[in-house]
N, C-alpha and C positions, 0 to 999 in steps of 0.2 A: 590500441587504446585500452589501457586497464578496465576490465568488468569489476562489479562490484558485489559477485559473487565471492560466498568465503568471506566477509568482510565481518559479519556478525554471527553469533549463533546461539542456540537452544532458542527461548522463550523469550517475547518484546512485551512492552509494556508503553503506549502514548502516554505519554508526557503531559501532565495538565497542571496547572498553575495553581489547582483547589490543594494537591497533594504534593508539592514541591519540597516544603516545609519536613512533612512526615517523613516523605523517602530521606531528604539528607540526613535526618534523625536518625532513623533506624529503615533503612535499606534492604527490602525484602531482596532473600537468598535464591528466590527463584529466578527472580528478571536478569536474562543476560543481556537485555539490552534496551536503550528507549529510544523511541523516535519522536519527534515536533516538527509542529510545521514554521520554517524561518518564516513564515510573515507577520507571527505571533510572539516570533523572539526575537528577531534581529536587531530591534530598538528597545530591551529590553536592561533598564537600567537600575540604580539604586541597591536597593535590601533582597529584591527578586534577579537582579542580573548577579550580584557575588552567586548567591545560592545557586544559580543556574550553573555558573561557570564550576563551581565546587561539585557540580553535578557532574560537568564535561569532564573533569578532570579525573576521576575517578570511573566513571561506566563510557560503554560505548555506545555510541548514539547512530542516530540517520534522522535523514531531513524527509518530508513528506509536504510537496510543494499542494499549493490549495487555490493558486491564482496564478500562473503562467499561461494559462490556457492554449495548450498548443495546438489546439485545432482551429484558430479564427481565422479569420484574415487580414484583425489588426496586426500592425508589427510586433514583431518577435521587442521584449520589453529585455534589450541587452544588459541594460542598467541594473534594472532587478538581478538578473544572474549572476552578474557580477557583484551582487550585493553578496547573494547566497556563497558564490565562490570564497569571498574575503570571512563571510561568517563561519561556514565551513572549517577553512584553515586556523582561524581563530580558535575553535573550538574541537579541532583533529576530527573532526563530525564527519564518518567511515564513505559515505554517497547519498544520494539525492535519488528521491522519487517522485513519480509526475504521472495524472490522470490523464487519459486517453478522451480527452474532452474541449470543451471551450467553455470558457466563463465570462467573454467580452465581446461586445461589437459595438464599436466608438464611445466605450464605456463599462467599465464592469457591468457582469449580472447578478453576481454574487448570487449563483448555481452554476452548477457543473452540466453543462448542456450536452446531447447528443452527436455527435460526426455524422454525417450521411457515409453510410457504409458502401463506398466509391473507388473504384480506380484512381480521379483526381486527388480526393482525399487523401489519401495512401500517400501518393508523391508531395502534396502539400504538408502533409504533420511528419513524415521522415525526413524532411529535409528542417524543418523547425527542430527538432530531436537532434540533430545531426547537428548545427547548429548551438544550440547548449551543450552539448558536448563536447564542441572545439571546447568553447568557453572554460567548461568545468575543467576541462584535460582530462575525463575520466567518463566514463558511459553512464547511464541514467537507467533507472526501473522503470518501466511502465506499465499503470496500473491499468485490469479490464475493470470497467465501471459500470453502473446500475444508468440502467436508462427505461423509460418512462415509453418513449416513440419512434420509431426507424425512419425517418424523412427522406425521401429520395433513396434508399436501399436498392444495392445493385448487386450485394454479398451475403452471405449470412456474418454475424455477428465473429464468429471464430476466425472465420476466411481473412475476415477486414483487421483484426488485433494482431494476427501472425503476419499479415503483410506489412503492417507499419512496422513491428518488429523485427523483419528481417531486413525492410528497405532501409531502414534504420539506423539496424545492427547494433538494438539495444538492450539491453535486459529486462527483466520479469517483477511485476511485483504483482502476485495470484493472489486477488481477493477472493477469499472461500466464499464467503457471504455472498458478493455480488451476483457468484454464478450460480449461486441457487434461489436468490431472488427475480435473475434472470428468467430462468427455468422455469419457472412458475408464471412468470408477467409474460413469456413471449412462448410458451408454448414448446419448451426444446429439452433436451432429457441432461442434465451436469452432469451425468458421468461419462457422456458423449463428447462433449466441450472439455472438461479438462484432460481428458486420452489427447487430446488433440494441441494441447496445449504445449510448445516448445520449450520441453524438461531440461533442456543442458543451460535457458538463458534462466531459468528461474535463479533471483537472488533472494530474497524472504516473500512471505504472502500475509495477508492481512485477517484479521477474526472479526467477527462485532454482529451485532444483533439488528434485527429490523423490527417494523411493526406492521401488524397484519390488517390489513383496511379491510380484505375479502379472501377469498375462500382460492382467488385465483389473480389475488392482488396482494403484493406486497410492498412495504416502501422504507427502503434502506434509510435506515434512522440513525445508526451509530448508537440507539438509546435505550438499548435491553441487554437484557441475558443472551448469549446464544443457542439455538436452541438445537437438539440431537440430529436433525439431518444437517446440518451446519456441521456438526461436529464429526458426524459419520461421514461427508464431505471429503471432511480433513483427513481421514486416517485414509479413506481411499487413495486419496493424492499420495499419503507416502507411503505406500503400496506399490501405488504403480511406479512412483519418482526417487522414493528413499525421503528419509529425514530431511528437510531445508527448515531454518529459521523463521520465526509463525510469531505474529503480535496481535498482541489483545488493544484493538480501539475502543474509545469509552469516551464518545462527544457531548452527550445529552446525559440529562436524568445521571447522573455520576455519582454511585453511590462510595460508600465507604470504600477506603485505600483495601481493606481485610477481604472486600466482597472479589474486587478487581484480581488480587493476588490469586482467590482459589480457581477464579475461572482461567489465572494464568498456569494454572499447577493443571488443569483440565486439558491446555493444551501438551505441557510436559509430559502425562501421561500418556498422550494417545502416544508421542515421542518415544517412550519409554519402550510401551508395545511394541513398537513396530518395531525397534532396535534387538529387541528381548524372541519377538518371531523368525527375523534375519540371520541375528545369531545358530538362532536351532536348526533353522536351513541348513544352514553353512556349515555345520557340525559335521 
């Protein structure tokens, strides 16, 4: 099954509907690429679907699913997929990403809930994964996510991500943020956790800011700046990984298209670095 590795590269940028307008106007030179989530486009019509489409046509995109919830134990939502599938093709939109969570129990929850980090578990969300993948005809990213409380915990947090992973046999999408908001809520070191992290499935990883409730609490917002260990994070990873494909999220509080672009050139540089340190190795 094709990985969806290799499919984008340098520097992402999320896709938001406040700034859709400006980019097709004048199209910053740093973003190689955007991602959106189809459940926010898919039925996207009028004066904002042309533009969108003028957008596909032109940059390379990815999906970043926000409601499949593949940890429930409602059924697997075929029909949606195969929405994403048709929208996808419609749109040459490069593969599909999916959080390592659940969002429904006979009902949306509209949040991204915790898995009990389980043996059962493990075999229940890789075989859902497994699943959207016949579907798509193509493998899927799966995001590590921010979580709040470990209910039932029978693994550490690493052990349980690389097991659906590999029972999977899916791809990566390394949220930087998550694992150092992690770090902080649960007590565990992120340079530990990402070492541990299976570097050959990584296809892009994620950037975005949180907000500090306490001194030993954080809570993943999507709605600031990011801030230097976040970033110092990231050069670690392609350090230890090499350069992969890195997007700047921006949910809340969305300030100006100008602010969004230098924190994208923030991540270009650390890019640059590490490109520019390898080289002199290798010399």
């Amino acid at each position: 099954m094709k990985s969806c590795q290799n499919l984008v590269h340098g520097a992402g940028l999320g896709l938001r509907r406040t700034f859709l307008t400006e980019i097709n106007q004048n199209p910053p030179e740093n973003v190689g690429f955007y991602e959106v989530a189809p459940e926010n486009w898919i039925t996207i019509g009028g004066r904002l679907g042309k533009e969108f489409r003028k957008m596909t046509e032109r940059f390379d995109f990815v999906c970043h699913g926000l409601s499949l919830s593949l940890g429930s134990t409602d059924p697997l939502d075929e029909a949606f997929v195969r929405e994403v599938k048709k929208f996808m093709q419609q749109h040459q939109i490069k593969f599909y990403s999916e959080h390592l969570s659940y969002c429904s129990q006979n009902g949306h929850l509209y949040d991204l809930m915790p898995i009990p980090f389980t043996e059962e578990a493990v075999t229940h969300v890789a075989k859902r994964i497994q699943r959207v993948q016949d579907i798509l005809e193509h493998k899927i990213a799966l995001e590590n996510v921010s979580y709040y409380a470990a209910p039932g915990q029978e693994m550490d947090e690493i052990a349980f991500f690389n097991a659906v992973v590999a029972e999977a046999d899916c791809d990566v999408l390394l949220d930087i943020n998550n694992i150092f908001v992690n770090s902080v809520n649960h007590g565990y070191d992120a340079e530990t956790f990402l070492r541990a992290v299976p570097a050959d499935r990584i296809a892009y990883a994620h950037m975005a800011g949180h907000y500090v409730e306490d001194e030993d609490f954080l809570v993943d917002t999507h709605g600031a700046e990011v801030i230097d260990p976040v970033w110092n994070l990231l050069g670690k990873a392609y350090e230890l990984f090499g350069v992969f494909p890195t997007l700047l999220e921006r949910d809340f509080n969305i300030p100006p298209l100008a602010e969004l672009v230098e924190e994208v050139d923030g991540i270009i540089t650390i890019q640059k670095a590490w490109k520019t340190q390898h080289e002199q190795r290798s010399a």
